[in-house]
C-alpha positions in Angstrom: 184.3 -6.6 157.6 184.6 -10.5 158.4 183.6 -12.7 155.9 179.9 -14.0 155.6 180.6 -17.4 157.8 176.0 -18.4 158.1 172.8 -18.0 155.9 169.5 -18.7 157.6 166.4 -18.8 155.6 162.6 -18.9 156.8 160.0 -19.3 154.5 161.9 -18.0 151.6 160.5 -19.4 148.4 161.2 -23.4 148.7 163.1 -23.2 152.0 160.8 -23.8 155.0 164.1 -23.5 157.4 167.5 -23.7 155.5 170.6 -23.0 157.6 174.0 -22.8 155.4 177.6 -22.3 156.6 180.5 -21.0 154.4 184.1 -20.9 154.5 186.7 -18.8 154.2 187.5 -18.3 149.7 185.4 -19.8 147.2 182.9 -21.5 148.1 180.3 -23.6 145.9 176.8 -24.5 145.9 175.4 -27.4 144.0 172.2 -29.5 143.7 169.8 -30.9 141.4 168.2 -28.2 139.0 165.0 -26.5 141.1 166.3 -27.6 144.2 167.0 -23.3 145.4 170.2 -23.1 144.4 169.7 -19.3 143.2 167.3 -18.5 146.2 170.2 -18.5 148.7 171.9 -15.4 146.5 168.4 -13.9 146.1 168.3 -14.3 150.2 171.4 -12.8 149.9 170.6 -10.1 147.5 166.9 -9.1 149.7 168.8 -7.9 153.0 171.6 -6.3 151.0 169.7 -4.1 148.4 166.1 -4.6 149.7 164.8 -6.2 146.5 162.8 -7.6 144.9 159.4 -5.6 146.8 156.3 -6.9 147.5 156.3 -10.3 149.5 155.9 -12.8 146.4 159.2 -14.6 147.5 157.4 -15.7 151.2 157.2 -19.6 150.9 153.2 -20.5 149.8 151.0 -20.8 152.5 153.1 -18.7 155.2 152.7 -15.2 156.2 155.7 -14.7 157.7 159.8 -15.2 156.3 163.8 -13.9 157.5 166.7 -14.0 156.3 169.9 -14.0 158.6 173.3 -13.1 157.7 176.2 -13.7 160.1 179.2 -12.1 159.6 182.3 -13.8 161.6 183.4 -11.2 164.1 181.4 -8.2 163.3 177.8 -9.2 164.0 174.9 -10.5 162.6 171.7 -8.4 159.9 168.4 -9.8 159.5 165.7 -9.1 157.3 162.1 -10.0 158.6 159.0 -9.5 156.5 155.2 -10.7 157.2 151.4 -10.0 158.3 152.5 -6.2 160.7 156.4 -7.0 160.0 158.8 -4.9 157.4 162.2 -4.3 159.4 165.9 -5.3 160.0 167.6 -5.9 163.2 170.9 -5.8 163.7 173.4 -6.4 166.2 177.1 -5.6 166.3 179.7 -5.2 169.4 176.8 -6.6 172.0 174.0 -3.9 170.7 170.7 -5.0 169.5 169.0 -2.2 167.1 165.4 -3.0 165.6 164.5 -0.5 162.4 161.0 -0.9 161.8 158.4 0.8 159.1 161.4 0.0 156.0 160.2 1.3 153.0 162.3 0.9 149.6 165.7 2.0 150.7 168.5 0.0 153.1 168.8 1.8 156.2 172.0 3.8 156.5 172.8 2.0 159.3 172.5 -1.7 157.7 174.6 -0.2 154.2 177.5 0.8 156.2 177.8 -2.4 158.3 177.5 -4.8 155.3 179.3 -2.3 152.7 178.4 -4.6 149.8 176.9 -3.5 146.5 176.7 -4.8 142.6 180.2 -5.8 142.4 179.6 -8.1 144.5 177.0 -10.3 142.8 177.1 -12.0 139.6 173.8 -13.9 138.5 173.8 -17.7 137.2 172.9 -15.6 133.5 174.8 -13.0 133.8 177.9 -12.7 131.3 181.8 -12.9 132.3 182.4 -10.2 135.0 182.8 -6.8 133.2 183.5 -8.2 129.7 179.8 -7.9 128.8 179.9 -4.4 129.0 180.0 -1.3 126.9 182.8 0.8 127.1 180.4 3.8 129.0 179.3 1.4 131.2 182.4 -0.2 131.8 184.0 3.0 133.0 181.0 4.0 134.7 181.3 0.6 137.1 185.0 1.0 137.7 184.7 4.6 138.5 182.1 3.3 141.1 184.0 0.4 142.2 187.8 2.4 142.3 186.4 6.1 142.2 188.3 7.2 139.2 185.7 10.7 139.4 187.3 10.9 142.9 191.0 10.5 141.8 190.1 12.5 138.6 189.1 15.3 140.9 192.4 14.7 143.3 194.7 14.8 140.5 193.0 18.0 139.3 193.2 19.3 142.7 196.7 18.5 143.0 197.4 20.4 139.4 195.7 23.3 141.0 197.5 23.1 144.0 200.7 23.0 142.3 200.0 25.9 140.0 199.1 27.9 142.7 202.2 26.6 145.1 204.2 27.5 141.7 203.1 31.4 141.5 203.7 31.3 145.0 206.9 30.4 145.3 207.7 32.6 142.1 206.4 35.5 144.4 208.4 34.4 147.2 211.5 34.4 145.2 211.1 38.2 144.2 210.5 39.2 147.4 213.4 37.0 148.6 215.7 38.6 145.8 214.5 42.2 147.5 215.2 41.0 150.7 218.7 39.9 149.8 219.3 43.0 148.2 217.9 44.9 151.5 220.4 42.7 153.2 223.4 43.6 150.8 223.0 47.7 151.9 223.4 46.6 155.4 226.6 45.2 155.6 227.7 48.2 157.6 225.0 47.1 160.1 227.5 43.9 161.0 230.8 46.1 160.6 228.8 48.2 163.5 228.1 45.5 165.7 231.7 44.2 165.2 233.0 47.9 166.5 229.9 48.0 169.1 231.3 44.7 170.5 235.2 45.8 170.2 233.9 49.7 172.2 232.5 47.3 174.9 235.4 45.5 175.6 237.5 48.5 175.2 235.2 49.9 178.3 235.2 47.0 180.4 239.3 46.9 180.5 238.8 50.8 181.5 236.7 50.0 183.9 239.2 47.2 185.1 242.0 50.1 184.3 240.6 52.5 186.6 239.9 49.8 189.2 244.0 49.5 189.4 244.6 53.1 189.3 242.7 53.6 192.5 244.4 50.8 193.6 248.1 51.9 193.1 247.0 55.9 193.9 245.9 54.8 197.2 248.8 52.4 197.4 251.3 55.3 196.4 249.3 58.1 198.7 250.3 55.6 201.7 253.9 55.7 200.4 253.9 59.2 200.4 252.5 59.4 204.0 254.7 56.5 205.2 258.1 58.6 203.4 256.7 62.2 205.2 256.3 60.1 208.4 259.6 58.6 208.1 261.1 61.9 207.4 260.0 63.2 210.5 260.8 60.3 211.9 264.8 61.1 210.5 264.7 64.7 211.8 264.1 63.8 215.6 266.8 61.3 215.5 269.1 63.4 213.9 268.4 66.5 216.3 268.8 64.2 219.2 272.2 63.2 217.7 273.1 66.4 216.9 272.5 67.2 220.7 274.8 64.3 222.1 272.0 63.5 224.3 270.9 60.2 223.0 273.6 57.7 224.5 272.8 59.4 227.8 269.0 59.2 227.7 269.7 55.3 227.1 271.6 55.4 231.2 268.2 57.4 232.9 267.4 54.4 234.1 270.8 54.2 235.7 270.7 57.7 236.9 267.2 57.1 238.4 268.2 54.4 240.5 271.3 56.6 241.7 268.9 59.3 243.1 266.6 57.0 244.5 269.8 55.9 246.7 270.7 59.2 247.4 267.5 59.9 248.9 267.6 56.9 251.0 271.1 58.4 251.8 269.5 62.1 252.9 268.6 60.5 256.5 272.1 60.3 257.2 272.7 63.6 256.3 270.5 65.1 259.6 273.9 65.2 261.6 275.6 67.6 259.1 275.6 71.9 259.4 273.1 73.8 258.5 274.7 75.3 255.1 276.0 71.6 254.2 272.3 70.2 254.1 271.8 73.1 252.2 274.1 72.7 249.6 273.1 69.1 249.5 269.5 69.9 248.7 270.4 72.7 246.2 272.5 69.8 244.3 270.0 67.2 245.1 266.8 69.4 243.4 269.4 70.2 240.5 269.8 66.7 239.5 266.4 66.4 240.0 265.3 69.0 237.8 268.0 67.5 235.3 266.9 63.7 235.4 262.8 64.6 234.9 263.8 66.9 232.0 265.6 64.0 230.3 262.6 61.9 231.8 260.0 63.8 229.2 262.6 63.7 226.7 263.0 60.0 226.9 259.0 59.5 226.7 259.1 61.4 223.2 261.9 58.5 222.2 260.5 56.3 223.0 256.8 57.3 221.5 259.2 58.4 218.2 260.9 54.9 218.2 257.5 53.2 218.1 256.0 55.2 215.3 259.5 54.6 213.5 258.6 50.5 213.9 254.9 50.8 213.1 255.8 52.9 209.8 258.6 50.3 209.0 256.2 47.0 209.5 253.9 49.4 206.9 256.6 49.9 204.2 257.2 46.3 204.4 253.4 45.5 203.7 253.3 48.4 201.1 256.4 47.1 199.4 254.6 43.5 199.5 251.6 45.2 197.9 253.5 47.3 195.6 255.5 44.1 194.2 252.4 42.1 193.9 250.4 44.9 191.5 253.9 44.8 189.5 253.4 41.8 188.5 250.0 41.5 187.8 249.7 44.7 185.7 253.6 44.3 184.1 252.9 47.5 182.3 252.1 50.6 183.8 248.9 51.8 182.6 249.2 55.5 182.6 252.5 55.6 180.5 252.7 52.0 178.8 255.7 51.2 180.2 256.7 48.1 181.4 257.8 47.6 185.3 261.9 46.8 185.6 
């Protein structure tokens, strides 16, 4: 709260209309004796504890009297009393509240704005500030001005608290001791994990294993294929060897192109005997026969020497394939040995 900064009194004992203003720390008020001195704290004393009762203190001869306290930067409390009138107003933040019909008490309202009690007044006959008093009623003021009950009861609190967080935590350390001996029989749990981990890595290089397997069977099946292919491949050459009849298959084309002369030839032939022409068409149809036998014989070459190229580019490729798997893999993985 902002410190009291302005008193105004009405009608209160000997001042008709008194305005005071105070400053910040001590201040001082002084005067000839029975000037109203004291009145301002007993203004002071009316709007904070509602005493004294009755209306005695209203100046002689007026019905009505206030008192106004201003608090710099919180607000303002008066304290009105007359003919019909018993109430405070107060007004704080920009809010004006009126609290009529006040009997003995403060209103809540007024106590908590002005938060001031007997601490905070000290008589002009009153003795030193807490050295007058007996030790019960010393500790009785300080325990309401610090609230030793309060901090009393905390500390008490905080002993039970820590008794209780004590057996607790005693508790919690027998179970933890059980735990950690629970723990202790399940080492085999982690030596089980450890082989659970090792069995899955062992599966996944199967799995990678039998990926290569197929790999090279399928690789080696096509070997196998391309070696039965070229085998065949070996036979027809060597029966056509064996037959003498390849160097002359390679002149049909030759040979062709001989009887396709000779037949341009037969024209001049129509002059000749009867048996000649005959002998010519016997020899003609004979040679014939002969160069379309070697014809067909030539197509199957030729058909054979094209499968024999095709299975060669694919043994190349295979070979390629077959090299590359070699060094990737390095050791075989049916056997364990490594590739030379």
């Amino acid at each position: 709260m902002g410190y009291l900064r302005e008193i105004c009194l009405r009608n209160f004992q000997k001042h008709k209309d008194f305005r005071l203003l105070f400053d910040p720390g001590v201040n001082t008020i002084v005067g000839p004796t029975d000037i109203g001195k004291s009145s301002v704290v007993r203004a002071i004393r009316w709007v904070v504890f509602n005493r004294p009762l009755g209306d005695f203190f209203i100046t002689r001869g007026e019905k009505f009297c206030s008192v106004s306290l201003y608090f710099l930067g919180e607000g303002e409390v008066v304290r009105e009393k007359g003919e019909g009138i018993n109430r405070y107003v107060l007004s704080s933040n920009g809010d004006k509240l009126i609290l009529d019909s006040v009997g003995t008490d403060v209103p809540i309202k007024v106590r908590n704005f002005l938060r001031m009690g007997d601490v905070n007044f000290s008589l002009q006959h009153d003795p030193p500030f807490l050295f007058g008093l007996s030790g019960g009623e010393l500790t009785r003021r300080l325990d309401d001005y610090f609230g030793l009950s309060e901090i009393e009861g905390i500390v008490n609190e905080v002993i039970r608290r820590e008794r209780q967080v004590s057996s607790e935590l005693s508790v919690l350390d027998t179970e933890l001791e059980e735990v950690e001996g629970s723990i202790s029989r399940l080492v085999w749990v982690r030596e089980a994990l450890s082989f659970l981990e090792g069995l899955e890595r062992d599966i996944e290089e199967k799995s990678i294993l039998e990926k290569e397997w197929i790999e090279i069977s399928n690789i080696l099946g096509d070997i196998g294929e391309f070696e039965r292919r070229l085998r065949d491949v070996n036979e027809c050459l060597s029966f056509y060897e064996e037959m003498g009849e390849f160097e002359e298959l390679l002149k049909l084309k030759d040979v062709y192109c001989r009887i396709s002369d000779l037949v341009k030839e037969i024209e001049g032939y129509y002059s000749l005997g009867l048996e000649e022409v005959f002998d010519l068409v016997c020899w003609i149809e004979s040679r014939v026969e002969e160069v379309m036998s070697n014809r067909e014989k030539f197509s199957v070459l030729c058909s054979i020497v094209k499968e024999f190229l095709q299975l060669e580019e694919e043994e190349r490729s295979l070979s390629i394939e077959l090299k590359r798997l070699r060094e990737e893999l390095k050791v075989c993985p049916l056997c364990g040995s490594r590739f030379e």
